[in-house]
VEXPAMI-723070 format. One record per residue: x, y, z of N, C-alpha, C in turn; residue in one letter. Coordinates in steps of 0.02 Angstrom, whole numbers, plus 50000, padded with zeros to 5 digits. Layout:
! VEXPAMI-723070
XYZXYZXYZa...
! end
This chain:
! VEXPAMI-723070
555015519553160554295518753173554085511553158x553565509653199553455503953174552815500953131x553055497753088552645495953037552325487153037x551625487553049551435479553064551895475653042x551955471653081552095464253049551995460153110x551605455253093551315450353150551955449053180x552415446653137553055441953162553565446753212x553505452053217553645458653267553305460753327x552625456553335552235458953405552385453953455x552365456253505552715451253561552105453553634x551575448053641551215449453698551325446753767x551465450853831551705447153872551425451453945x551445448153987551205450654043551705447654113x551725451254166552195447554214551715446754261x551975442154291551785437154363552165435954414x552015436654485552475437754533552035439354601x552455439254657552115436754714552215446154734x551705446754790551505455054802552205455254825x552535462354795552975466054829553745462354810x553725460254765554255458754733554615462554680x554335468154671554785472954618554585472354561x553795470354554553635470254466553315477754441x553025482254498552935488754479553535492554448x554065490654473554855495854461555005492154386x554915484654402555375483554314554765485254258x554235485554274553735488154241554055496154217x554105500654275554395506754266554945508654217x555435502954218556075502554199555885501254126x555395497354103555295492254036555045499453997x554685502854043554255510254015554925514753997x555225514654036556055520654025556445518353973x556365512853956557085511353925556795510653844x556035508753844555685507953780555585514353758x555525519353799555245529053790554525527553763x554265523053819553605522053806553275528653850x553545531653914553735538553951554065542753947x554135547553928554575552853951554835553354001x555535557154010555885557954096555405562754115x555145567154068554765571454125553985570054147x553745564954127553125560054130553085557154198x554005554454193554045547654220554045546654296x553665544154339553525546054408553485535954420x553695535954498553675529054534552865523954515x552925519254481552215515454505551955518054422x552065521054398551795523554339551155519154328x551285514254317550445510254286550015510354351x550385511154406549925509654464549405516954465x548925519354441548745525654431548175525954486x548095521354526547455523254580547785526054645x547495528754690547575530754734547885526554791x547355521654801547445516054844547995511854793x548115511054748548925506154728549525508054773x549535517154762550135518954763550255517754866x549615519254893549645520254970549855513754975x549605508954950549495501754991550365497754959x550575499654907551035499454885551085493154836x550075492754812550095485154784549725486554708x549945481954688549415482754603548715478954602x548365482654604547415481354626547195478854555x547265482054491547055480554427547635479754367x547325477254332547875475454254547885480754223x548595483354192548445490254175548765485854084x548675488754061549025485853979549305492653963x549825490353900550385496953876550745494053819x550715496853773551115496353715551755502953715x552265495553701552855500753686553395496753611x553585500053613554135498453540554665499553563x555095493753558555775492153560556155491353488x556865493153481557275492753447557815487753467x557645481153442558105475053456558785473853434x559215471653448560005470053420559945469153353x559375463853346559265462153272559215468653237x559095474953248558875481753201558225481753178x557865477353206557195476553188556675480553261x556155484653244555685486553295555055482853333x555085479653380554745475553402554035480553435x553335477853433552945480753465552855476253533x552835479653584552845474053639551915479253677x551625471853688551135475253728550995472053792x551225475753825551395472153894550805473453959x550495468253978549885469554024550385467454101x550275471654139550295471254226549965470554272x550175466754284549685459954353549565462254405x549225460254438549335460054512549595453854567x549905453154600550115449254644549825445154713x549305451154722548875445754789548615440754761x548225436154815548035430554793547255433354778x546965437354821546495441354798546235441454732x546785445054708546675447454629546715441554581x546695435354583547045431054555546535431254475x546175433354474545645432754438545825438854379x546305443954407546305449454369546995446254332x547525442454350548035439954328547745434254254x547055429954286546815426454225546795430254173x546355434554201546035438354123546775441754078x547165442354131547695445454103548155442754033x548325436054085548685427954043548415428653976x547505427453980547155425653931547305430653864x547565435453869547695441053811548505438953797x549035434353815549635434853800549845428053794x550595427853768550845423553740551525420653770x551795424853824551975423553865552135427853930x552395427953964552445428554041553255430454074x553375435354118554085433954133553635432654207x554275428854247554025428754323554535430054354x554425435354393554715439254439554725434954520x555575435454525555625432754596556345436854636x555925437354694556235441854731557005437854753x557635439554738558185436754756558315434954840x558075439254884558135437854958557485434254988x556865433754942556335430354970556215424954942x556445423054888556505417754852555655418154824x555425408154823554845408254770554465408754849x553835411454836553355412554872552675410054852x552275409454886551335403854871551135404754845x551265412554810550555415554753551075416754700x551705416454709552215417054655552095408254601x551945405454645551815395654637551125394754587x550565400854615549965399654600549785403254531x550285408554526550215412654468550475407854413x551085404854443551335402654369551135394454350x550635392554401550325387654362549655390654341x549335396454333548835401054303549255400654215x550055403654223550185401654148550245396554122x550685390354173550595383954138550125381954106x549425383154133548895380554093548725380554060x548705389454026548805392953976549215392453916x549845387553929550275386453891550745391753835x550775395653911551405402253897552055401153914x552225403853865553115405053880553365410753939x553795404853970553915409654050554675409254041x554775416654058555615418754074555435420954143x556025415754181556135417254253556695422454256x556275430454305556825436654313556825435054372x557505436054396557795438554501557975443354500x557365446254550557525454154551557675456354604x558165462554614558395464054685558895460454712x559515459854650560085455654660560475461754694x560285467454708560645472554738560785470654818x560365469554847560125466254922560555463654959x561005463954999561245459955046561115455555064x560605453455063560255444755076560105442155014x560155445654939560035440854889560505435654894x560225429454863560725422754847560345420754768x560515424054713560105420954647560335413154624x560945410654660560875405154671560275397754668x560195399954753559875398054791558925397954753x558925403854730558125408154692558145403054643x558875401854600558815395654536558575389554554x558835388254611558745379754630558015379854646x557645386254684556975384854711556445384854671x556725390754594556135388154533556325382354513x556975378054496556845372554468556515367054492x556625367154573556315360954625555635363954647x555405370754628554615371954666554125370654620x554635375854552554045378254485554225372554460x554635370454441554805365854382555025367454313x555355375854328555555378854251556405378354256x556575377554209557175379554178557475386154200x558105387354227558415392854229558845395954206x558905392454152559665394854087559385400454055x558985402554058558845408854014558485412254062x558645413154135558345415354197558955423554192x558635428954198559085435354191558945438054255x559585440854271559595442454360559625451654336x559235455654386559145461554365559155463954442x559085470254444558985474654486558605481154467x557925480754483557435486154441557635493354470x557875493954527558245499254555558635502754535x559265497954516559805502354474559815503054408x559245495554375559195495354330559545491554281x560005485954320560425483154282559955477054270x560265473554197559685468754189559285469454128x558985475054150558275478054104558405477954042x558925479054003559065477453910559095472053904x559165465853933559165458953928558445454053963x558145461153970557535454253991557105459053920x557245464253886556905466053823557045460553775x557795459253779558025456753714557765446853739x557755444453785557275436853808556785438253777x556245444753780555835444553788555655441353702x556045444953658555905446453585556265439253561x556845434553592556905428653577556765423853603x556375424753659555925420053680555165418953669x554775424653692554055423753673553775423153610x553645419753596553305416053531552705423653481x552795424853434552255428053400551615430053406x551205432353397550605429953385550285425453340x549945419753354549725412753311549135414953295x549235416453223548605415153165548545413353124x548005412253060548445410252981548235418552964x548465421352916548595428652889547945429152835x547635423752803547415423752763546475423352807x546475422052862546135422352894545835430852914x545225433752868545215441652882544685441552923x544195437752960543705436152978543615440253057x543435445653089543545450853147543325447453217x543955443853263543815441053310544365444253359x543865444453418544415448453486543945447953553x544355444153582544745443453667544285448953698x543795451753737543935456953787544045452653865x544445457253877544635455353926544945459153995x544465464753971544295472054044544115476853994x543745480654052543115486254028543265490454101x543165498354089543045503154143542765508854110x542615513554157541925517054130542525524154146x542495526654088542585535154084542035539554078x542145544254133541845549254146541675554554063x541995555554009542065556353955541805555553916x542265545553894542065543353828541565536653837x541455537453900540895530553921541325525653936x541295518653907541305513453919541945512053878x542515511053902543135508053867543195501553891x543215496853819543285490253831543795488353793x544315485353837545005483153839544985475253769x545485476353733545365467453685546015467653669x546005461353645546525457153598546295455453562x546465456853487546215457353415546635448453402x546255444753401546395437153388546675436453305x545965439053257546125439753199545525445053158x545885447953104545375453653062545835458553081x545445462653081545505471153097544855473453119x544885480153157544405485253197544685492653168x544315495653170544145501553138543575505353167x543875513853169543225515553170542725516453136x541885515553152541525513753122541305508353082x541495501853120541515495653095540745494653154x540665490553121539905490253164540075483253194x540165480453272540255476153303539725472853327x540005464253324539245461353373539645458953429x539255458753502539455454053547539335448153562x539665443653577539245436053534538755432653598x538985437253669538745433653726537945437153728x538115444753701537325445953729536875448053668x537185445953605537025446753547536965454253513x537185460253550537015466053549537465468953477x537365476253439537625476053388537785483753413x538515485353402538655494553424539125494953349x539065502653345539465503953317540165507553348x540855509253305541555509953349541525515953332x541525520353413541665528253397542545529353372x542905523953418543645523753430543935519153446x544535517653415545015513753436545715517853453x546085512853492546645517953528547065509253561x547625512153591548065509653617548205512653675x548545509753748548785511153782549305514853787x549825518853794550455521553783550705526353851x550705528453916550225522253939549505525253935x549385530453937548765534653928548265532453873x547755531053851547575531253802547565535953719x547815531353675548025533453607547735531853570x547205536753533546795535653475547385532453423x546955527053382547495523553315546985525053269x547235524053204546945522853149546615515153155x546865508053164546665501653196546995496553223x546615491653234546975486053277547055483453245x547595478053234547495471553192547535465853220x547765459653198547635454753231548405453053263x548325450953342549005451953369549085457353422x548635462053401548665468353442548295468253508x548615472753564548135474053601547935481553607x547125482953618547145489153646546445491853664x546005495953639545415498153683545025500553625x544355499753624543685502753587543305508653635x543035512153580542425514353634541905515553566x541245514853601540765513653558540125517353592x539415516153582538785518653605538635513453648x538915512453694538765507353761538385510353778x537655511153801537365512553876537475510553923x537265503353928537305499853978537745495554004x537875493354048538415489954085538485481454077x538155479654087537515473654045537815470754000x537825477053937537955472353862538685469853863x539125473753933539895470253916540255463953968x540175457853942540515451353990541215451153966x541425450454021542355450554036542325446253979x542715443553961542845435153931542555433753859x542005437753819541485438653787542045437853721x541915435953653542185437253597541795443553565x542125447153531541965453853481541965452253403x541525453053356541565451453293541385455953255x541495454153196540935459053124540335456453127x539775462953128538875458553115538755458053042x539495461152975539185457952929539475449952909x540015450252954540395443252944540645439353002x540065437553038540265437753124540695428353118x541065426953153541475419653167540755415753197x540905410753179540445403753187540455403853282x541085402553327541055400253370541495404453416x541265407153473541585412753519542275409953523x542705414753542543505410653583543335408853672x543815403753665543695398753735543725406253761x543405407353832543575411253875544165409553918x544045414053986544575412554064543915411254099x543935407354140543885401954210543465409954248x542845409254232542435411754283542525412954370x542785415854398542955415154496542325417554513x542085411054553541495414654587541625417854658x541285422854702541535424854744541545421954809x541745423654855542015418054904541725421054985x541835426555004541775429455042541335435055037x540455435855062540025438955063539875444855123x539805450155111539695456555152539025462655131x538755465555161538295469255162538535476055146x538265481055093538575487255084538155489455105x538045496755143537285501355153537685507055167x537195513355123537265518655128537265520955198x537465526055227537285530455284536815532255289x536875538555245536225541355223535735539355188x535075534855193534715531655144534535535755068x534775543255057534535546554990535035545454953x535675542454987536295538354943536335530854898x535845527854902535525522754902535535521654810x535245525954783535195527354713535985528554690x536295532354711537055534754700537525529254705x537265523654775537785517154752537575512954716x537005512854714536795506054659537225509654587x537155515254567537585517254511538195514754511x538175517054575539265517054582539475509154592x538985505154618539255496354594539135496154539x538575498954515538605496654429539355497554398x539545503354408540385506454355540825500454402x540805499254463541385497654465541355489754442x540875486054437540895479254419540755480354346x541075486954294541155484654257541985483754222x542345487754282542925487254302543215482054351x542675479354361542855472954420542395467954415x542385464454363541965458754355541525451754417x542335452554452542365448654517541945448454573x541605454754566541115458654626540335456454613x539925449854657539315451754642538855453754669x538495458454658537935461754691537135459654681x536835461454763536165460454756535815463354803x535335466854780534875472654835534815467854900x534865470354969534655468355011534225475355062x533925472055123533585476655158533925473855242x534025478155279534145476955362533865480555410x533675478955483533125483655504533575487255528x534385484455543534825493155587534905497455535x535145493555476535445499155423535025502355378x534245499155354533955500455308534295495755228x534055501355175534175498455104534815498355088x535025493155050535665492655045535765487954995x536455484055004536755479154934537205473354972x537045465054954537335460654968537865459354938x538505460054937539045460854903539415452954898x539735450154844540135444454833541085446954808x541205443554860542225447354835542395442854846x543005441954838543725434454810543845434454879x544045440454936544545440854980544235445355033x544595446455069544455452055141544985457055102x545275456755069545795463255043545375465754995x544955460954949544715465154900543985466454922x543595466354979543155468155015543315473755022x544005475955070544175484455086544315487255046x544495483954969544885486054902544175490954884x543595486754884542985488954851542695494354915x542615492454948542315496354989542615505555020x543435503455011543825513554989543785514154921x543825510054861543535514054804542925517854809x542315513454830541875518654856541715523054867x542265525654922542225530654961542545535554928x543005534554901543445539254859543445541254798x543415537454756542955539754686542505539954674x541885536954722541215539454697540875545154767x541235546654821541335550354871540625549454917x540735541954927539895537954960540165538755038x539725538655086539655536855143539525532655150x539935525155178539445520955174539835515055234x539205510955253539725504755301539525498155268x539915494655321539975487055289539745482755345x539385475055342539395470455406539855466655387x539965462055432540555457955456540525452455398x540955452155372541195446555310540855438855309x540835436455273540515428555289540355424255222x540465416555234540505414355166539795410455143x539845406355095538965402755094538995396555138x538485394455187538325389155209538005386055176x537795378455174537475374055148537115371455204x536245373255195535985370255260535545364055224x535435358955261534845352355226534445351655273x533785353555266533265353555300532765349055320x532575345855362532165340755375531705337955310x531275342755284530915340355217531445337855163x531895338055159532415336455067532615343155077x532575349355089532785354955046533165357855057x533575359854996534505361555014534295370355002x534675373555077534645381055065535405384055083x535605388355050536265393155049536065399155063x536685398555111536515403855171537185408155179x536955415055168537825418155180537575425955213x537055426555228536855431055273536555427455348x536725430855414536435425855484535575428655473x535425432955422534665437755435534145428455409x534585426555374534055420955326534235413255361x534595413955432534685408255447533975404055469x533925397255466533205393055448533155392055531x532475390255552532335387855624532875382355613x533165382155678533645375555720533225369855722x532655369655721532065364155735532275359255680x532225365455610532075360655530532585359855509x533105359755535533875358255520534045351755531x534365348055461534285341855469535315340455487x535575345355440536405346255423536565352355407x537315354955428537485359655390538535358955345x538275360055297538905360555274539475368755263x540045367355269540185373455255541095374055202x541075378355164541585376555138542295376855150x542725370155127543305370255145544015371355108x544555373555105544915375255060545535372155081x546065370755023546715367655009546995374954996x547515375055085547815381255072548655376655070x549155381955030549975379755041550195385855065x550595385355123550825389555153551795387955151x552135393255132552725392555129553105397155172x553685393555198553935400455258554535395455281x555305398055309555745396355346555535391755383x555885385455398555865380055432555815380455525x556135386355533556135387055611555625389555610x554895392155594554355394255604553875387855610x554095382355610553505375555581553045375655666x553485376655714552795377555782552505381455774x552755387555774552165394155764551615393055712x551885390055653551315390355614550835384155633x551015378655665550495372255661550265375355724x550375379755768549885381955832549425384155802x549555391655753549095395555727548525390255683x548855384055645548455378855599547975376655657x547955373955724547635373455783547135377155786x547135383155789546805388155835546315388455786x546515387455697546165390255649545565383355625x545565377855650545445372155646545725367055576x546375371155564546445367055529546905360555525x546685356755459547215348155471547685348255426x548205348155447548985347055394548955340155363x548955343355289548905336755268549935332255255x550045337255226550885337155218551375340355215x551815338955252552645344655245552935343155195x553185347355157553855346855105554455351355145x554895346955110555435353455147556035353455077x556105360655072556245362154990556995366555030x557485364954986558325369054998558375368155061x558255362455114558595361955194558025366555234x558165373755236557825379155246557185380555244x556805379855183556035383355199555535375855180x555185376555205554555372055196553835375255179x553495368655119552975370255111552645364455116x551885367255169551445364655223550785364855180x550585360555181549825359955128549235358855191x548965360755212548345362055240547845364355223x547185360655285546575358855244546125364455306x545835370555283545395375455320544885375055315x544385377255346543665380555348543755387155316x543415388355272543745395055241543385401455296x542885399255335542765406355371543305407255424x543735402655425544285405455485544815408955436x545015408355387545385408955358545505415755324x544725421255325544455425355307544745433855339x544525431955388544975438055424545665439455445x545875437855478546425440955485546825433555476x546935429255448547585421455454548115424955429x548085428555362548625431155321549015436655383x548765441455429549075444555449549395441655518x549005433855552549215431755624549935426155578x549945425255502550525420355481551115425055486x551055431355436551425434855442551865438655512x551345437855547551625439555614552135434855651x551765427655658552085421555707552735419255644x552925422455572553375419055553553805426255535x553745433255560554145437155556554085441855473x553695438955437553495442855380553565438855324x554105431755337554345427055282553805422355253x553345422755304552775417255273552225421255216x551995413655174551615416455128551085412255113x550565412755096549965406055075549565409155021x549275403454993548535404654937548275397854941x547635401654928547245394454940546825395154889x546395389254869546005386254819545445382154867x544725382854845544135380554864544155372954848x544115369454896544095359454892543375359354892x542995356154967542365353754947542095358155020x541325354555021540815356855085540965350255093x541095351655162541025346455240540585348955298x540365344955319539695343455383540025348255419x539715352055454540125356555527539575357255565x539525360555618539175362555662539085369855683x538905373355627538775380655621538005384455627x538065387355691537725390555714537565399255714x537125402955722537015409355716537115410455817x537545417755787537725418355836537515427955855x536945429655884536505435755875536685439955929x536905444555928537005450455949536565456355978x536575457256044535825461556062536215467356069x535795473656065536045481456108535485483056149x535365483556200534815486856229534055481156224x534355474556194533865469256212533355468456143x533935473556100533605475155999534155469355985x533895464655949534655462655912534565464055838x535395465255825535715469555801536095464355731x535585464455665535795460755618536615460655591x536765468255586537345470955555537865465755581x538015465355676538315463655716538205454655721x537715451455710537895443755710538125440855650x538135435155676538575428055616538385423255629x538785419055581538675413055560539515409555601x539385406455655540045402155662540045394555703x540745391955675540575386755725540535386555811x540205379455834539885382155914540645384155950x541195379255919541875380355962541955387455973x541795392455934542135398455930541695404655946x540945401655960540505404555966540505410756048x540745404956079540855411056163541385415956160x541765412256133542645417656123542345425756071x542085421256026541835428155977541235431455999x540625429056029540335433756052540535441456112x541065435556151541385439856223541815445056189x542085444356143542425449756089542305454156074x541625453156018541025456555992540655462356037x540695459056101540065464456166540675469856199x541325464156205541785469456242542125475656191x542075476156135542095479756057541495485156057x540805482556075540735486356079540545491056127x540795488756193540715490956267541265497656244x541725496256217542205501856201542085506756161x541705505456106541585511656044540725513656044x540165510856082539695515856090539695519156128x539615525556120539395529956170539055528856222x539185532356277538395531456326537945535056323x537425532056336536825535856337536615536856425x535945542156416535845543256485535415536856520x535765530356482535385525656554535765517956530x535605513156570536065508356565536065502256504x536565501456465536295498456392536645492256395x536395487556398536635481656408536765477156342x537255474656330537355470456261537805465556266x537385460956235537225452756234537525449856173x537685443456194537915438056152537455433456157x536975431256107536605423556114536575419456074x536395413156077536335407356027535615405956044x535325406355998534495405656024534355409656076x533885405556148533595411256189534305409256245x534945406556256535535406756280535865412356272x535955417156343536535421956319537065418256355x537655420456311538425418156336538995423256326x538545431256306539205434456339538905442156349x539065445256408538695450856420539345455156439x539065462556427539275468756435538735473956466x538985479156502538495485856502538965491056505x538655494656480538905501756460538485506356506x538835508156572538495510356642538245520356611x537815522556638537385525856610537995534256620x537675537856570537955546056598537585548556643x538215549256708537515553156764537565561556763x537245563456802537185568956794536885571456862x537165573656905537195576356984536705581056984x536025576957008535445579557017535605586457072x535915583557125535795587157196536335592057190x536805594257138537215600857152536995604957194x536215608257159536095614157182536035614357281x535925607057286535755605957352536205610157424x536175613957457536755612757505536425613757570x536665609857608536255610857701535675606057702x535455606657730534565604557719534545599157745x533965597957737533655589457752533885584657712x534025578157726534265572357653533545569857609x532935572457646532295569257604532465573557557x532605580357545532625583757489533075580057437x533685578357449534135574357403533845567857378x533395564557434533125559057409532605559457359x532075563857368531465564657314531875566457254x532365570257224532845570057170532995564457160x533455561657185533665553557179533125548457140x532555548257183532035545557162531695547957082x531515553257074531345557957025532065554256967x532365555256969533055553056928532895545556895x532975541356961532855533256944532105532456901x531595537356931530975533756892531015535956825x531405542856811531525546456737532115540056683x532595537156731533085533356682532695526156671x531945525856727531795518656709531585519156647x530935522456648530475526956570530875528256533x531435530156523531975531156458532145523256440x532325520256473532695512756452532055510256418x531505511156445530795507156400530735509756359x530935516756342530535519956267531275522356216x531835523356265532475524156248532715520156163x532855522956115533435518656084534345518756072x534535514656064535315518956059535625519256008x535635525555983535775525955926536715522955919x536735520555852537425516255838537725520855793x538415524055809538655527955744539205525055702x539095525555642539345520255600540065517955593x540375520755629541005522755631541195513955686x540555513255697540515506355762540435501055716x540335502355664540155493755605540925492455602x541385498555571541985494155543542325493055611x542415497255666542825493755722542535487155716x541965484855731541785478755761542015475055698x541995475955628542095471055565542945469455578x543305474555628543875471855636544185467555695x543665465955739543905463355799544015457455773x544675451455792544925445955772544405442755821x544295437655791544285430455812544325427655884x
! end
């Protein structure tokens, strides 16, 4: 059993590019520690959401304490937090870092280093963690761990002498990246004599249960229950119903100490009193000065949430509340639209974690609900001096008082096999973007630094790279500056209503291609109605791309047979003057099922 001793805790978290095998050695680290039972023990184990296991990706940081028995005969406590890998999430990997002391990084033996595998582990460099490089999936017929050595030393810049080649599959490996783990990662750094109650949070999610569990790293002191806590960001004072540990479930303890990681729960009401990043103290002996936080991500890519049903309205504003307190990254703000009604202006990292948030939704809080088409902030400068940001087309300013517009641009690196370099500088073309430089790393793969508009970059680039380079390509990007563009609103009519949900914000180049898209999208998924519904693409009072959706008829003259043709004609007539009077008083109703097709039509 194990008995404190600082010089025995070992905090560490892994890092690694999506789909590289860090869920399985995660699995493996759980089996071999009997941090699980065999009869517990199921694929993905930390991955416990629904959408992880479908999508086959790690969405949130899960943390877990387990105890190892080292060569030395000594019991190590290891508390090991799990990352996620998109570039998406990169924010959930910070907060992650920020609780540990070092890092293994996971690299796939047949895919070698990959963009977000590059981006994660200068997230630890900065941090100034200890990184053990693992190659995993030396089972593979295309592994070369070779080849994987030479590309961390010439990509990352780490050392590979203490690099352990594993296979989370069969499992070989896995006792030797425990025993790195315990002679490589450094302690926890405190002085001992220091009893003073300071701790890290660094994730919070809301149980249905026990309320509000907020995730920490006990820096220095001890926690206890019934220690009365302050928070230093919003000055608030709770007392501790519980403390517990991960295992992986939650485990009531007697306490935390300093070194430790694990979870409180207290008389939270509100959602409010808890900031990611925030220090935790004693209110009778609170520390002078919070701990540095992690690097705030503001969000990047803006979308509209709205209920279906408007009496749902109350039910999601709840249900963003819980989940941004599980997802810090997400920001929200009431908005109103005349197709959709009341609703919420939403802020996300990504288009993955847009759909990330938007099926949580649906599935754990069991909302009906749609989304408009993605979009980032503009910078408009207006004839008088005045600078306005713009990331909805509803608030775009008269064209008159428009003096400039800026829009933001990003430093993406894209890495992928050398025989792909046309395919990808076509796709860099199409996307408007400018190559700034080639590297070319082991003969074989190259990495391409390019400069985007981040609204091209938004929808689908990740899935047209992956395509034109066969699945080998990979990118992440980072926000540079606003540059001047020529971005225009581009408005969408149905029936001669235009249709907020359905326009944007884009440049003029792309403006005809995407409207003609947009109308022929939805020439396909509305229904018809009984008369002719015409829908438009315009830029101001310019249309530049039309559709109609030709009417449902309905064969006046069946009953007709023999006779005179005036009889067929006064029907005929009777018909046309009935579908004119419908088109004037007519509306067409849109069923929602028509927002996300259209949020998916490319470019």
């Amino acid at each position: 059993m194990f008995k404190y001793n600082p010089k025995y805790i070992r905090n560490f978290s892994i890092i690694a590019h999506i789909d590289h095998g860090k869920s399985t050695i995660s699995d493996r680290l759980l089996e071999i520690t009997g941090a699980v039972s065999k009869r517990e023990m199921q694929d993905q184990i930390l991955d416990d959401m629904e959408l992880e296991r479908e999508r086959g990706i790690t969405i949130k940081a899960h943390p877990v304490t387990m105890h190892y028995k080292a060569k030395d005969g000594e019991i190590y406590q290891m508390n090991f937090i799990d990352t996620p890998g998109h570039v998406d999430f990169t924010y959930e990997v910070s907060r992650s870092l920020s609780a540990c002391e070092g890092a293994l990084l996971i690299v796939d033996a047949a895919q070698g280093v990959q963009a977000q595998t590059l981006a994660n582990v200068l997230l630890a460099i900065d941090r100034d963690l200890e990184i053990i490089p693992v190659i995993n999936k030396i089972d593979l017929p295309a592994a070369d761990p070779d080849d994987v050595k030479t590309q961390i030393e010439e990509i990352v810049g780490l050392d590979t002498k203490d690099a352990v080649l594993t296979s989370a599959k069969t499992g070989a490996g896995i006792p030797e990246i425990l025993e790195k783990i315990v002679k490589l990662i450094p302690p926890p750094k405190f002085k001992l004599e220091d009893t003073t109650l300071q701790a890290l949070i660094f994730d919070s999610h809301y149980d249905p249960y026990k309320g509000i569990l907020v995730y920490i790293r006990v820096v220095s002191g001890e926690i206890k229950k019934r220690t009365v806590i302050k928070m230093m960001a919003t000055a608030k004072n709770f007392e501790i119903l519980e403390v517990g540990i991960f295992s992986p479930k939650e485990k009531p303890v007697e306490s935390l100490k300093a070194g430790e990681v694990g979870y409180i729960t207290a008389n939270i009401k509100n959602t409010t009193d808890i900031k990611i990043g925030d220090t935790l103290t004693s209110e009778k002996n609170p520390v002078k000065s919070p701990l540095p936080g992690f690097k705030i991500i503001s969000p990047v890519v803006f979308a509209g949430i709205y209920p279906v049903d408007t009496s749902d309205f109350v039910a999601l504003k709840e249900a963003l509340v819980k989940l941004q307190l599980n997802d810090s990254a997400i920001s929200v703000e009431q908005d109103a639209s005349h197709a959709l009604g009341f609703g919420f202006r939403c802020g996300f990292l990504g288009l993955l974690h847009l759909e990330i948030v938007f099926e949580r939704l649906q599935r754990e809080f069991y909302l009906d609900i749609i989304t408009t088409a993605p979009s980032v902030i503009y910078k408009f400068y207006l004839n008088n001096g005045e600078e306005v940001h713009v990331d909805n087309p509803v608030h775009y300013p008269d064209p008159s008082n428009i003096n400039k517009v800026e829009e933001p641009w990003v430093t993406c690196h894209i890495m992928a096999p050398s025989e792909y370099l046309g395919a990808i500088m076509s796709l860099g073309m199409e996307k408007r973007g400018e190559l700034e430089k080639t590297e070319t790393m082991n003969k074989t793969r190259l990495l391409l630094t390019y400069r985007f508009p981040m609204n091209e970059i938004l929808t689908d680039f990740n899935d047209k790279l992956k395509s034109v380079t066969k699945g080998y390509g990979s990118f992440d990007y980072e926000f540079e500056k606003y540059q001047k563009s020529d971005i225009i609103k581009l408005e969408i009519r149905v029936n001669e209503e235009p249709v907020d949900a359905f326009s944007c914000l884009v440049h003029r180049s792309k403006a005809e291609s995407k409207g003609r898209a947009i109308c022929k999208k939805l020439k396909e998924v509305i229904p018809k109605q009984l008369f002719k519904v015409p829908i438009q693409a315009a830029i101001g009072g310019k249309i530049i791309g039309r559709e109609t959706i030709s009417a449902l008829s309905k064969n006046v003259t069946a009953k007709c047979y023999g006779g005179d043709i005036t009889r067929k004609r006064k029907l005929w007539e009777k018909q046309r003057k009935g579908k004119k009077k419908m088109k004037e008083f007519g509306k067409v109703k849109i069923p929602h099922h028509v927002f996300m097709d259209v949020l998916k039509t490319s470019d």
